[in-house]
TIMIBA-414519 format. One record per residue (C-alpha): residue in three letters; x, y, z. Coordinates in steps of 0.001 Angstrom, whole numbers, plus 500000, padded with zeros to 6 digits. Each point is the difference from the previous one (the first is absolute). Layout:
residues N
alaXYZ
...
end
This chain:
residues 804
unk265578109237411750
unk496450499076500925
unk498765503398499061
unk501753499867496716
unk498313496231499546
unk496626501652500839
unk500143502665497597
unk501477497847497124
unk497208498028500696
unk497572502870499651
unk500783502158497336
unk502517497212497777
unk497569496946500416
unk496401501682500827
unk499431498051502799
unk498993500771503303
unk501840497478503086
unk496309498934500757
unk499696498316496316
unk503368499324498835
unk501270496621498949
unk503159498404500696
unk500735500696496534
unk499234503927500840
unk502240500086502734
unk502965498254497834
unk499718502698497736
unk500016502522502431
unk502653498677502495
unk501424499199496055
unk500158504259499406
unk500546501101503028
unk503858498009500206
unk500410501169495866
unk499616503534501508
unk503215499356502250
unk502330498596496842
unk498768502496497993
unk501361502869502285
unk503648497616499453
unk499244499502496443
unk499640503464499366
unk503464501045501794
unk501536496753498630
unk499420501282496109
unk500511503878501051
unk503406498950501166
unk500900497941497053
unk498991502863497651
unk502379502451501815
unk503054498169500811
unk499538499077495978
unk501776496462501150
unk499881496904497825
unk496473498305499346
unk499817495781500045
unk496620498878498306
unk499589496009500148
unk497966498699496842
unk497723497267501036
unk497921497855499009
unk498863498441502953
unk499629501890503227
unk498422497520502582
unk499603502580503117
unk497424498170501657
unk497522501752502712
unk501457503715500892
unk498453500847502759
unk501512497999503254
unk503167500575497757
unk499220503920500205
unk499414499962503147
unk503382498410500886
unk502053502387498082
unk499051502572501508
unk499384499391503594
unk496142500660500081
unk499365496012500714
unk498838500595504006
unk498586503769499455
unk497707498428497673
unk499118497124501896
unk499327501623502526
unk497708502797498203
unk498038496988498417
unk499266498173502985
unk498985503182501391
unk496984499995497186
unk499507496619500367
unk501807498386496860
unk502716497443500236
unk503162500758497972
unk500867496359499766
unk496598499249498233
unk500113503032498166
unk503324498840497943
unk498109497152498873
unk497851502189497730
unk502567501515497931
unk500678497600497146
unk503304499019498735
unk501227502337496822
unk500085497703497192
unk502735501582498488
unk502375496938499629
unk500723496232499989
unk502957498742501928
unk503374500535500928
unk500788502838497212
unk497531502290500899
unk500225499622504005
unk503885500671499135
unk498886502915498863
unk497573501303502667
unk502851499375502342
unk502554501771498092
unk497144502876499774
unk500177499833503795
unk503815499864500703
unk500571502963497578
unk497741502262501654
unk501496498653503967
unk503584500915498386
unk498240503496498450
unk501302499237496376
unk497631502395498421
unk498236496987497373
unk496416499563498258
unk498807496576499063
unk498598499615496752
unk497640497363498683
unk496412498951499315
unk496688500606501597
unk498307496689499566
unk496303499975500303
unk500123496405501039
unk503477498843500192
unk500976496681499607
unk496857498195501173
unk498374498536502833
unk500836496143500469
unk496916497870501127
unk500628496116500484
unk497001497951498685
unk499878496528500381
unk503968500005499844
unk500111501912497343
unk501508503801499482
unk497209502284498893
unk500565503996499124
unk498198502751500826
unk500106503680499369
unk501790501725503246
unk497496502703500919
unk502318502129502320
unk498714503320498804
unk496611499570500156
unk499264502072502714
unk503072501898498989
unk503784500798501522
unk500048502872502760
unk503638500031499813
unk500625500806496204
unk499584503490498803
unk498649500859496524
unk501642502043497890
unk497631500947496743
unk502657502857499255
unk502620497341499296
unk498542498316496619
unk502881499135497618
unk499153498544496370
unk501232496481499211
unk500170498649496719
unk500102497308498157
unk500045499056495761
unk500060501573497406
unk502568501155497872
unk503989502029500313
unk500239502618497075
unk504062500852499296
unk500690503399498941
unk503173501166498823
unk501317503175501591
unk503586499793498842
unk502384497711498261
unk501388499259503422
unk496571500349501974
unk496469497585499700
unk497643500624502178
unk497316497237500737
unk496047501256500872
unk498242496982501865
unk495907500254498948
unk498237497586502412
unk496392498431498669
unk498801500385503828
unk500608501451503181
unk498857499393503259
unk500609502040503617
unk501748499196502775
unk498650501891503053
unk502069499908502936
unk498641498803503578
unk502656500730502832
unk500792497938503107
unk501869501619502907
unk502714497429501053
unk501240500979503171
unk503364498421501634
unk500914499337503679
unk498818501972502415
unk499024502426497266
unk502945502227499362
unk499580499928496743
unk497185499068497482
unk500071499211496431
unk497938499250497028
unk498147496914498347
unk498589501163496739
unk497702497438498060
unk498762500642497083
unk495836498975498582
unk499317499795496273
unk497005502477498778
unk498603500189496287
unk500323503263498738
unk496464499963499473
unk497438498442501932
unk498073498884497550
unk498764500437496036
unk497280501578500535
unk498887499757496346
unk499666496207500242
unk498108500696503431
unk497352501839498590
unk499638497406496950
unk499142497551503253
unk503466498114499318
unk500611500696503951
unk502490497049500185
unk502147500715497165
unk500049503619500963
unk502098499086503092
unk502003497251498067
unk503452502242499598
unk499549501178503738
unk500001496764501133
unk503075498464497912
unk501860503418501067
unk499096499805503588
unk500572496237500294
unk503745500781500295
unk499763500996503110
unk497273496859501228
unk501914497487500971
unk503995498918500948
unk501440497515497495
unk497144498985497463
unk500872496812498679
unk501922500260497314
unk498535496666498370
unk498383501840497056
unk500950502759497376
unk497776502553501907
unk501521499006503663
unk504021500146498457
unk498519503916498318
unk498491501117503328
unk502965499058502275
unk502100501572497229
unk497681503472500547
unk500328499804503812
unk503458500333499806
unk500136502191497806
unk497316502169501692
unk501459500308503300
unk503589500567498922
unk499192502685497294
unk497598502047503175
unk502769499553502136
unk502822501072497617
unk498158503216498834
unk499248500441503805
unk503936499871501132
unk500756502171496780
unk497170502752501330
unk501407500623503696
unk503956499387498516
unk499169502948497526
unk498235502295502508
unk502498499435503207
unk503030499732497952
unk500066500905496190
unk502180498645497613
unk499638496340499145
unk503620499629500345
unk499830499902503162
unk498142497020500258
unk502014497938501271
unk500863502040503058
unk496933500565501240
unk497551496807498733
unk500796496423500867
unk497696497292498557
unk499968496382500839
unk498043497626498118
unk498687497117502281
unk500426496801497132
unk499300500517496477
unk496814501182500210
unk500797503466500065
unk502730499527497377
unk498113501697497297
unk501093503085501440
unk503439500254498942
unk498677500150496473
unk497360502915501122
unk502745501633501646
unk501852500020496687
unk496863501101498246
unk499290502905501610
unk503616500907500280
unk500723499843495969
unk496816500597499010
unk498176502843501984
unk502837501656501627
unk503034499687497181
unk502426498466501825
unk502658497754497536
unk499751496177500135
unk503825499638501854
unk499064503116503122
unk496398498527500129
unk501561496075500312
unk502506501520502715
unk497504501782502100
unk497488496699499638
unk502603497733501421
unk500924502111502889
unk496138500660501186
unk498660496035500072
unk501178497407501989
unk498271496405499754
unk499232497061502682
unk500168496611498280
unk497640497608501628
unk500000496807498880
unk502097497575498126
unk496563498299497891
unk500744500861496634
unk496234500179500219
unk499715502881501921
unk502283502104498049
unk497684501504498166
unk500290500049496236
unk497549501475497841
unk498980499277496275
unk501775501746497353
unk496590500744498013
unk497552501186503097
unk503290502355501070
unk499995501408496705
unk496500500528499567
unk499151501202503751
unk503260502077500198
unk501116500319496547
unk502803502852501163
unk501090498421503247
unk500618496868497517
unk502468502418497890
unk501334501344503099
unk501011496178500913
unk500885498829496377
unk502743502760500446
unk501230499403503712
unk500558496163498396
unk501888501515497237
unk502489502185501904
unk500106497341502689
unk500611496915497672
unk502916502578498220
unk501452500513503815
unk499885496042500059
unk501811499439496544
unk502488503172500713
unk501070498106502745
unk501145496728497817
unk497277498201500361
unk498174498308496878
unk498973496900501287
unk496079499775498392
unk498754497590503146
unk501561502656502433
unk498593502888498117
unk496633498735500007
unk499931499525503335
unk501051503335500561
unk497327501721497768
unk497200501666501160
unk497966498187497548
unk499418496193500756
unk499839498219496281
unk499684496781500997
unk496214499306500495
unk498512503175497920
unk501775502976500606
unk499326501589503430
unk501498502721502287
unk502283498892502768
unk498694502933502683
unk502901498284502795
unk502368500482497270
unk498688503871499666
unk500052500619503352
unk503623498647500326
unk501638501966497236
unk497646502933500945
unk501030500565503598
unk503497500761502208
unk498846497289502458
unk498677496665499677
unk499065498568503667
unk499355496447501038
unk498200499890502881
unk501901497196502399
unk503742498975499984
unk498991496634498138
unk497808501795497264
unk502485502953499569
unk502667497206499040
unk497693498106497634
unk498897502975498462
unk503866500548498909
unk500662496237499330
unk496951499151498258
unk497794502297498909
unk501600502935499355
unk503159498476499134
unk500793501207496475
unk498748503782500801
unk502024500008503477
unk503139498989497614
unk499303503215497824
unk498783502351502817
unk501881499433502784
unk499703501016503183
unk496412500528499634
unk498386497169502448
unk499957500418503650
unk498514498573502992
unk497163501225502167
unk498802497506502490
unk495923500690500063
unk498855501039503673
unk496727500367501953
unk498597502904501807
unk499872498940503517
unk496984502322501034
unk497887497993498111
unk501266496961500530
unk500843499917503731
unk498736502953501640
unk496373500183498434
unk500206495926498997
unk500813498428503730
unk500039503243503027
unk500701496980502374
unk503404499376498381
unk500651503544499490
unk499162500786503717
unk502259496956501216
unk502428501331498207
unk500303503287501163
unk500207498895503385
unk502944497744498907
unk501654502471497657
unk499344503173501082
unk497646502426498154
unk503125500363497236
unk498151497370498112
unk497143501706499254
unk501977502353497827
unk503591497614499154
unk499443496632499100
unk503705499058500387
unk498713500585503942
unk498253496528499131
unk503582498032500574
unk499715500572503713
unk497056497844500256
unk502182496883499118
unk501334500708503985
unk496784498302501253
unk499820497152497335
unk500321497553503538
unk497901502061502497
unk497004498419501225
unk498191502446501071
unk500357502023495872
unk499345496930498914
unk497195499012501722
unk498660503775498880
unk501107499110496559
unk497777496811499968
unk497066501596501637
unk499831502587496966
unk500669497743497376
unk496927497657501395
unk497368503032500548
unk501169500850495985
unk498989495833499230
unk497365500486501888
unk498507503066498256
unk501028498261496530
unk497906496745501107
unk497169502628500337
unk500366500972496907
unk500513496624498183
unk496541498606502282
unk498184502996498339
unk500852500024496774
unk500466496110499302
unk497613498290502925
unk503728498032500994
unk501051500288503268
unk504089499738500259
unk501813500025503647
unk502279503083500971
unk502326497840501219
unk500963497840496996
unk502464500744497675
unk498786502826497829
unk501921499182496586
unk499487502951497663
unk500066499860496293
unk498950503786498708
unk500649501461496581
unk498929500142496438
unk498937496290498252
unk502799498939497739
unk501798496801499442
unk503550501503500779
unk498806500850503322
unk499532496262500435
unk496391500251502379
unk499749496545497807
unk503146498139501919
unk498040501398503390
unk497007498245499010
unk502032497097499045
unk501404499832503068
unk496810500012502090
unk498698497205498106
unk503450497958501145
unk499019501396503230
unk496253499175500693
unk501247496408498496
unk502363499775502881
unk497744501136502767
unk497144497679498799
unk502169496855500229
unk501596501399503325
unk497825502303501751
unk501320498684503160
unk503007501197499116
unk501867503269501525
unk498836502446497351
unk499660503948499920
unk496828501259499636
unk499879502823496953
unk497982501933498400
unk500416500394496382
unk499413503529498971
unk500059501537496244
unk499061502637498510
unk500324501582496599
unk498311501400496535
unk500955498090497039
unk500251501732496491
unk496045499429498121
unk501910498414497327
unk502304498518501241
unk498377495774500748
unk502820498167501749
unk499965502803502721
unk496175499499499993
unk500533496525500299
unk502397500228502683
unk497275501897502138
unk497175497248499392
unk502544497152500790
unk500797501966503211
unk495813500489500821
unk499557496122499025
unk503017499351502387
unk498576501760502646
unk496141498544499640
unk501493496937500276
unk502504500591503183
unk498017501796501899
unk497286497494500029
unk501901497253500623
unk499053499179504073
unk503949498357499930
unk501658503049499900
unk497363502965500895
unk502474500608503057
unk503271499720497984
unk499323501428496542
unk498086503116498659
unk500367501268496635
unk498012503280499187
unk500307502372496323
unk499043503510501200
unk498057501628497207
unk500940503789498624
unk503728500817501452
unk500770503306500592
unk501835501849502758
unk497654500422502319
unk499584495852499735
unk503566500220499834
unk500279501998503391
unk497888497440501902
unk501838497240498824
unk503848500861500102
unk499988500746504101
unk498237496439500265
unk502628498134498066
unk502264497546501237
unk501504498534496803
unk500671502714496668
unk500330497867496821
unk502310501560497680
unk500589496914497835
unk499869501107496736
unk502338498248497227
unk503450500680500317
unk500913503046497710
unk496648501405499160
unk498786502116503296
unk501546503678499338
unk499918501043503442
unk496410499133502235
unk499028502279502467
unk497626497813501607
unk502809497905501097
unk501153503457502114
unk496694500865501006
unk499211496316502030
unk503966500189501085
unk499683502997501630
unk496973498743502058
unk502024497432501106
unk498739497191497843
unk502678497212498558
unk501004499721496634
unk499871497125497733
unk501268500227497012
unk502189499620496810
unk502977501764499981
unk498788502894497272
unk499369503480499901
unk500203502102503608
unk499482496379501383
unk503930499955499836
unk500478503201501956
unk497760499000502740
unk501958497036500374
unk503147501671500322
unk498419503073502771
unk498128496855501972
unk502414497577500093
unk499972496092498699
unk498409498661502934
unk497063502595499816
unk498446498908496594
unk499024496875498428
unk502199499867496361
unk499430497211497958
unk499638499296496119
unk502187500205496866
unk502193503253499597
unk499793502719496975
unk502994498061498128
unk498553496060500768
unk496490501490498551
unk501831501408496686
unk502008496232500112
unk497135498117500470
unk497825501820496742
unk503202499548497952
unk499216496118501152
unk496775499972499097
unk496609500390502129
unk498597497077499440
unk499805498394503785
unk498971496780499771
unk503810498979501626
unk499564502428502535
unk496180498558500759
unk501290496321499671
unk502497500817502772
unk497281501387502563
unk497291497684500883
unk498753502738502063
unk499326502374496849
unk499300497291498361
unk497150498954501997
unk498366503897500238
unk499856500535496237
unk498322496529499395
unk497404501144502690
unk499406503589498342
unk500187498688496702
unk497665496958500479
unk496879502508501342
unk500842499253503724
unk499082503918500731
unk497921500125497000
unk497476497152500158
unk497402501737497554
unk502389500812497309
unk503329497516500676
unk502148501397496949
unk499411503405501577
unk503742500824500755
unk501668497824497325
unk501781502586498152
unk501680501170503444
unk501136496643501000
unk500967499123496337
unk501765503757499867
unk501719498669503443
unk500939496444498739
unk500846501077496732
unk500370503960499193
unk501676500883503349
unk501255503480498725
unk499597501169504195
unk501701497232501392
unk497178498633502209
unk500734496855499760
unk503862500377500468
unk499524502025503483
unk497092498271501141
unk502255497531501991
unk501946502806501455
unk497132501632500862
unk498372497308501723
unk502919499540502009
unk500423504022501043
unk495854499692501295
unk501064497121502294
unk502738502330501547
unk497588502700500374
unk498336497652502315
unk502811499144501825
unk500484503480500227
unk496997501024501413
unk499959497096502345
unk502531501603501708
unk498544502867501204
unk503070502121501129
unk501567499488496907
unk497067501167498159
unk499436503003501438
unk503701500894500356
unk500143499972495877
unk496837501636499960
unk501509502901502013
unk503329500212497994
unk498098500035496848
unk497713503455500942
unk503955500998501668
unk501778499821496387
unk497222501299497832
unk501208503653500782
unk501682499935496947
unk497442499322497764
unk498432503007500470
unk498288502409496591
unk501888502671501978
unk503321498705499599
unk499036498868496078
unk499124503384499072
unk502249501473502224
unk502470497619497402
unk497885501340496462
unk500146504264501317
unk504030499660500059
unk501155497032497444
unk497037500804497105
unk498295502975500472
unk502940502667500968
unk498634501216502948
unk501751500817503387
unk499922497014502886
unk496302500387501490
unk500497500274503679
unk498886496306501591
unk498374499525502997
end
């Protein structure tokens, strides 16, 4: 291993060991581990090809896959050998991690879903490519200023990816405009010629994904918009060197950046194109390798399995249908068939929001025969409907694919529903809403369709690689079985009241604090104490995640200290961290009122010792990874109803951290694995929410009848945290007084009430640390293994992958 370091370092890098930076010998450690998957990778895809077995591709628009290579070298073993090589030249691996940056190739929950499912496939050796975008700059890189949420470009490629691969030789044309000519062939037959105004390619760059222990490795395939030529060079030479680049650049900028805001014409056209892009590259990709390993279209569904990860990727089902009818002369009723039995779709959320729907006018002119494709799926659909004995108008509008009601616009959930064999919710909760509320009127006519699949995590990354200590302890509790079965977990729950694994159990968690505090003193000059309470609020900004009622509550909080701080209190630290949408203002305001909180707090001499509050800028997963093994408290208290699933809430569970939260999404399933008495549950449920809206949210009853609440919003909303601006946060506290759509004001009490039995909790030290260990016991379950282990067999009609 050392040699091969040397020599990658040589004659890949151009570096002698005498010059090199720790950049160079990144790179080169970087190359030399590729060199090992790739040996995998090769016999991976060579045994695929002959066994001629069933192909999964995932269509993604998010894949957040973080930093590769301590991940690498876990998978495969090489973790010592390569320490070991690099101290022997005098580099340490630990501070050579810290160079890679993180891949900025997602957001949030959906796209580390993904990387994990890319990761659990490969362990279980379902033969699978990922498909999605290769973002020159992802989403973007968060910077706090005074308070405030500022965005940068994410510059993770500047000194390029070691890990990805190339491939010039796989440039597929992607169009967009222009016009459909109709030609007659027969009475019986029309045939319909899409002409697009403009093309662009999409040139494939290929990331080995290698599963446990590396048995088996498969494919992540992004794709990176080029203009079909560079430049005009007749412009150019007439010195108009700006305008001679101007179609490059609006070509290529589909590929910039992950989820342009869609707050102008131009944003809602270029997230349309992204879409589009990826999913028609990946569609005539799947169509290549089906045709050359297996022939006849027909046999599509026997050999391809596609499942679209939310509506982004929708658009394909009309593509598929395209290229079907129109390029390979398939009839409309054989082509539908085969479509249906190839995708499969996750449903995500429950915002009506984040369904995406797209204007009736920019589909037609962007995709004018994917729009014809659609008009006639509605058709034959809507006839289903009516054949049925249906002709309610209300119910048949709601099941159209076209949305009439504020200008006409393309349901894409509503495609992907009638469009696929499988519709998946993603937690027991969700899955039933999905049935009772959204999907309601399509489940009546379609049957059958919606199933559950209970979203996992890949334990590799987020115990093995996240906290070794943990891992190691349990090993010597469980037996090695764990490292490859994580229903072995359940046997840890046998030493939930021995000191002496407790004691270890402690000791870990406090050198993890202790590591985090590092972190926090460097990046924020605030020094916290590893042994308070480490109360962890991580995820994406948004006012159904409710990081609002947690600020709320530490108002209430430092109020109580400050007119007590004699009193028996817990010391805690206060820890968020999350990216909020660059349009989106109340999440923006949420982060400044959470920086004005903590400016405030953490000055204050009165409570220094009992109350820290810190926003940690840019989250990602390698912030993620130093923060989940130092948690003590996992808020998961989003509104009733509205979290799909959360996988954070697994992530910090695992680790051994406590939950509090709602009872909504996977929040429910934890609570049944862990037990009542090992999680703090507290608020309104799913059905007192819906009651509550019918009601009204206005809250002015519910604020009259707590002082307490009371008290905190007249303090935020008179400037108290503010003092240069005081009508800073007035439209949160009037959207909480008045416009209480996320029921802050209704669970505040409830939640207030929940923290103060976290303290009593954690007063009691055996009792703490006894839930603590049941909660890593019972997260066996929640595995990505099991979950796809779930999709191979129920959705994707493949044998049982062999677990463990």
């Amino acid at each position: 291993m050392r040699a091969a370091i040397v020599a990658k370092l040589m004659y890949a890098v151009g570096k002698n060991p005498e010059v090199a930076s720790q950049r160079d010998w990144f790179i080169a450690t970087t190359l030399a581990v590729r060199d090992r998957i790739v040996d995998q990778w090769m016999a991976s895809t060579r045994a695929t090809y002959e066994s001629k077995r069933k192909r999964v591709y995932y269509l993604s628009l998010e894949f957040l896959i973080g930093r590769l290579l301590v991940d690498a070298l876990m998978e495969t073993g090489l973790t010592e050998p390569v320490r070991q090589a690099l101290d022997d030249l005098g580099v340490d691996l630990d501070q050579l991690r810290k160079i890679e940056p993180d891949a900025a190739l997602g957001n949030g929950g959906l796209g580390r879903l993904a990387a994990c499912f890319m990761e659990s496939m490969a362990t279980l050796q379902i033969a699978a490519h990922g498909y999605g975008i290769r973002y020159d700059h992802g989403l973007f890189r968060q910077v706090i200023k005074d308070g405030w949420q500022r965005e940068y470009p994410e510059n993770w490629l500047t000194f390029g990816n070691p890990w990805e691969f190339e491939r010039p030789e796989v440039d597929y044309s992607v169009g967009f405009g222009g016009t459909v000519e109709t030609v007659e062939v027969s009475e019986e037959i029309t045939r319909h010629y899409w002409r697009p105004e403009e093309t662009v390619d999409a040139i494939a760059f290929d990331t080995p994904v290698p599963g446990w222990r590396a048995r088996h490795v498969n494919t992540l395939r992004l794709w990176s918009a080029r203009a079909p030529d560079a430049l005009r060079l007749d412009a150019f030479n007439q010195g108009d060197h700006v305008g001679a680049l101007a179609a490059r650049v609006r070509l290529e900028a589909i590929s910039k950046v992950l989820y342009p805001s869609d707050a102008t014409p131009a944003g809602l056209e270029l997230r349309l194109r992204q879409e589009y892009f990826f999913v028609s590259a990946s569609m005539q990709d799947i169509i290549r390798r089906h045709k050359q390993h297996h022939g006849e279209l027909e046999l599509l569904p026997e050999k391809v399995a596609i499942q679209l990860n939310d509506t982004h990727p929708a658009i394909a089902i009309a593509e598929l249908m395209r290229v079907l009818i129109d390029l390979e002369d398939f009839g409309w009723d054989e082509a539908w068939e085969i479509t249906k039995a190839v995708f499969s779709y996750t449903n995500h959320t429950l915002l009506p929001e984040a369904l995406e729907s797209w204007p009736v006018p920019l589909m037609e002119r962007l995709l004018p025969r994917h729009m014809q494709i659609i008009y006639m799926i509605n058709a034959r659909h809507l006839d289903l409907v009516r054949s049925k004995g249906e002709h309610d108008g209300g119910v048949l509008s709601e099941l159209s694919l076209i949305d009439e009601s504020h200008g006409r616009r393309v349901r894409m959930g509503n495609l992907a529903f009638i469009g696929s064999h499988k519709i998946n919710g993603v937690s027991a909760l969700h899955s039933d809403l999905v049935q009772r509320t959204l999907f309601y009127q399509l489940n009546r006519f379609y049957p059958g369709r919606i199933v559950n699949k209970t979203n996992g995590i890949t334990f590799r990354r987020w115990l093995f690689e996240a906290n070794p200590g943990l891992t190691e302890l349990l090993v010597d509790c469980c037996g090695s079985r764990v490292m490859d079965d994580p229903a072995a977990l359940i046997d840890f729950e046998k030493y939930a009241g021995d000191a002496g694994v407790v004691d270890r159990f402690r000791a870990i968690r406090r050198a993890k604090k202790a590591e985090l505090a590092g972190l926090i003193r460097r990046r924020l000059d605030v020094s916290v104490s590893p042994d308070a309470l480490f109360d962890v609020q991580i995820k994406r900004i948004h006012e159904y995640k409710r990081q609002l009622l947690n600020i709320l509550e530490i108002v209430a909080l430092y109020d109580a200290i400050r007119a007590n701080p004699g009193g028996n209190w817990v010391p805690r630290v206060k820890i968020f961290a999350g990216k909020a949408a660059a349009s989106y203002h109340q999440a923006k305001l949420i982060i400044k009122l959470a920086n004005d909180v903590a400016r405030l707090v953490n000055r204050d001499p009165v409570v220094r010792r009992l109350l820290k509050v810190v926003f940690l800028p840019n989250y990602n997963v390698s912030l993620a990874e130093a923060i989940i093994p130092a948690a003590d408290l996992s808020e998961q208290i989003s509104t009733a109803g509205m979290e799909a699933s959360g996988t954070g809430n697994m992530k910090l569970a695992l680790n051994g951290a406590l939950t509090i939260g709602t009872l909504d999404g996977a929040n429910v399933e934890i609570k049944e694995h862990v037990g009542d008495d090992n999680i703090f549950i507290f608020g309104l449920t799913t059905e007192q929410v819906e009651e509550r809206r019918r009601k009204g949210i206005d809250m002015s009853d519910v604020i009259a009848a707590s002082p307490l609440l009371e008290e905190v919003l007249d303090a935020v909303g008179a400037g108290v945290y503010s003092p240069g601006e005081p009508g800073r946060f007035g439209d949160l506290v009037n959207s909480v007084r008045h416009h209480d759509y996320f029921m802050v004001a209704a669970d505040f009490d409830a939640y207030y009430a929940a923290q103060r039995a976290v303290d009593a909790r954690w007063q009691d030290t055996a009792a703490w640390w006894r839930s603590a260990i049941i909660n890593t016991a019972h997260m066996g379950f929640f595995s990505s293994d099991r979950a796809i282990a779930e999709y191979a067999t129920d959705i994707w009609g493949l044998p049982a992958p062999r677990m463990g």
